[in-house]
N, C-alpha and C positions, 0 to 999 in steps of 0.2 A: 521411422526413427526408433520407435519402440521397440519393433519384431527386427532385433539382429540376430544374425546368424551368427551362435559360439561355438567354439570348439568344445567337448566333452571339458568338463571342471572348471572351466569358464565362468566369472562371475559379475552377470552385469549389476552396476550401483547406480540407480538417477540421479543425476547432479544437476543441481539445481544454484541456481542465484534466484536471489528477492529483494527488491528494495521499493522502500517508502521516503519519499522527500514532502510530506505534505506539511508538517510541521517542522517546528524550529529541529527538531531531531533528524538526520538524515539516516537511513540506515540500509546497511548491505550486508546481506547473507550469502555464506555459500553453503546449500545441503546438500548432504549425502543420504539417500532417499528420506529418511524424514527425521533426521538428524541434523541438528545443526552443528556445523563442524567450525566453521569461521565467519567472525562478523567485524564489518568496520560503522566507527559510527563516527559521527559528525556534526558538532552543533555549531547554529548561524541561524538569522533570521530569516534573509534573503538572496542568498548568491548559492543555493547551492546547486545552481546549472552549472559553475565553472567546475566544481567537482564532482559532479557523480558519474559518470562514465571514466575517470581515471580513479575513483574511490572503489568500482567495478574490477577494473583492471587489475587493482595493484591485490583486491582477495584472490581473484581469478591466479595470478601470477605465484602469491604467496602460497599456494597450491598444489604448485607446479604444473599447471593447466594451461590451457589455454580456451579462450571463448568457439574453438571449436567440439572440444570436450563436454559443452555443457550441453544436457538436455532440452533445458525449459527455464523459463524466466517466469517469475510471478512478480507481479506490480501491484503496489498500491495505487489505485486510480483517484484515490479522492475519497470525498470532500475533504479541502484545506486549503491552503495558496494553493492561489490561482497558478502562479508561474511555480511552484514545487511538483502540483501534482503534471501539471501542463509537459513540464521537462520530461518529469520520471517515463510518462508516457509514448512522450516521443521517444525517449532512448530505446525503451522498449521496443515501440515497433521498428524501429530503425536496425537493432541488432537482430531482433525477428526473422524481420526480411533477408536483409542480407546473408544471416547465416541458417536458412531455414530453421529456428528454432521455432520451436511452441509457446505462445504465449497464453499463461492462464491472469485473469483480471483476481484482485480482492479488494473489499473496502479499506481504505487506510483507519478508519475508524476502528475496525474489525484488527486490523493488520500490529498499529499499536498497543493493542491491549487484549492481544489473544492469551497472552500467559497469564490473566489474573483468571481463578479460580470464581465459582459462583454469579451471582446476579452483578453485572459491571456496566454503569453508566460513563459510556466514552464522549467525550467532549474534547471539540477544540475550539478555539475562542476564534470568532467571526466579527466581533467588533460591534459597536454601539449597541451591547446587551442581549448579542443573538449567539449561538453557538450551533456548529456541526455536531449532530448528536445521535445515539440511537443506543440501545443497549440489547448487552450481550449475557447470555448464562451458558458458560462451556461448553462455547461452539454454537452453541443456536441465536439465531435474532429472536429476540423478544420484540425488540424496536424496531424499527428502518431506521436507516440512514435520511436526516430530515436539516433544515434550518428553520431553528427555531428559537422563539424567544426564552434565553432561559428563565427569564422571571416565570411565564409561564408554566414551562417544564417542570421549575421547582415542585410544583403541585401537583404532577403526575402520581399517580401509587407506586408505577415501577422505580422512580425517582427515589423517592420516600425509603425504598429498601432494600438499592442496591449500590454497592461501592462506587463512588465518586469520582468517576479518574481524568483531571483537566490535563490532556497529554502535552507534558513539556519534556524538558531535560533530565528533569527528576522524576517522571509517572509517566512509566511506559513499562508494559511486558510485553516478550513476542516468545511466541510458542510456532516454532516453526511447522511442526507437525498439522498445528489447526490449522494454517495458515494455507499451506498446499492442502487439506480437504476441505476447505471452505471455498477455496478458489476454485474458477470458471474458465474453461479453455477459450478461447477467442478464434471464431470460424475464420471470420473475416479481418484482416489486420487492420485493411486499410480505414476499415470501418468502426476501429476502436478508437476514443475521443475521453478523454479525462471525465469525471462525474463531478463537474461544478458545484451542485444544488443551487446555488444562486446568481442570477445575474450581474456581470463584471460593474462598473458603475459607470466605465463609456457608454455598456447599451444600455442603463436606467437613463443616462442624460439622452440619448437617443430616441427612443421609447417616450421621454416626456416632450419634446422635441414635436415629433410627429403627433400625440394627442393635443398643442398646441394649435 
């Protein structure tokens, strides 16, 4: 897909789409090698399966393109909803496949808050005092991606003295550019699967269940 053959003056641009549904933030890019040229965004807590392949579409269209045009898809894999990051991925491998494109993976942690500057502690709220967390200093992991209690966390060092950013509607940056070098090609499609970090709470009832 890479090595086309162009005529002399020819100029080829990677087009790229990216999108993150892990949090209340939906978001769709379209870049042009590592420019971001159009984005659509969308906020909701929990339905944003009914839109994001037509949220897809309609950047792609505004474009003038069509999803045959496009290079490569990058995805936010997670961690965050369960059914945000679960969709995103499936749409992924879904358009993948079908239209042979390249699929590169990044963290959605990493994904919403690639555009801040310096030492950035990314969190999303996970519920009864835990949070998806890991942190970032332009472009590098300092942290992994982890579920953790943020009581705990508070007390980290890297905590202590780096930007704070609980990603909602209001605190988020995307730096397209990090976002395609920090992201990961995917060999195998079939074998790409959202990054949970934590078990859903059917298989905790499950799980206790069986230790009964």
């Amino acid at each position: 897909m890479f090595w086309l053959s162009m005529q002399e003056g020819d100029e080829f641009h990677m087009k790229t789409i990216m999108f993150d549904a892990s949090t209340s933030v939906m978001y769709v890019g379209y870049v042009k090698d590592d420019q971001l040229v159009d984005f659509s965004i969308r906020i909701a807590s929990r339905d944003h399966a009914k839109y994001l392949v037509d949220r897809i579409d309609q950047v792609i269209k505004r474009n003038k393109l069509t999803i045959d045009d496009i290079d490569q898809i990058v995805v936010g894999i997670g961690p965050g909803s369960y059914t945000g990051i679960r969709v995103a991925v499936m749409v992924a491998k879904m358009i993948g496949f079908s239209k042979n494109i390249i699929v590169r993976t990044v963290s959605s942690l990493f994904f919403m808050t690639s555009g801040y500057e310096d030492k950035v502690v990314a969190l999303i709220d996970a519920r009864r005092g835990y949070v998806f967390s890991a942190v970032y200093e332009n472009g590098e992991t300092l942290l992994t991606d982890e579920y953790r209690f943020l009581q705990d966390f508070q007390n980290d060092e890297l905590y202590k003295i780096a930007k704070i950013i609980f990603i909602d509607e209001k605190n988020y940056e995307i730096s397209a550019k990090k976002i395609i070098e920090k992201s990961v090609v995917v060999e195998h499609i079939h074998d790409l699967i959202p990054n949970y970090l934590r078990k859903t709470e059917a298989e905790n009832n499950y799980d206790k269940k069986r230790e009964n």
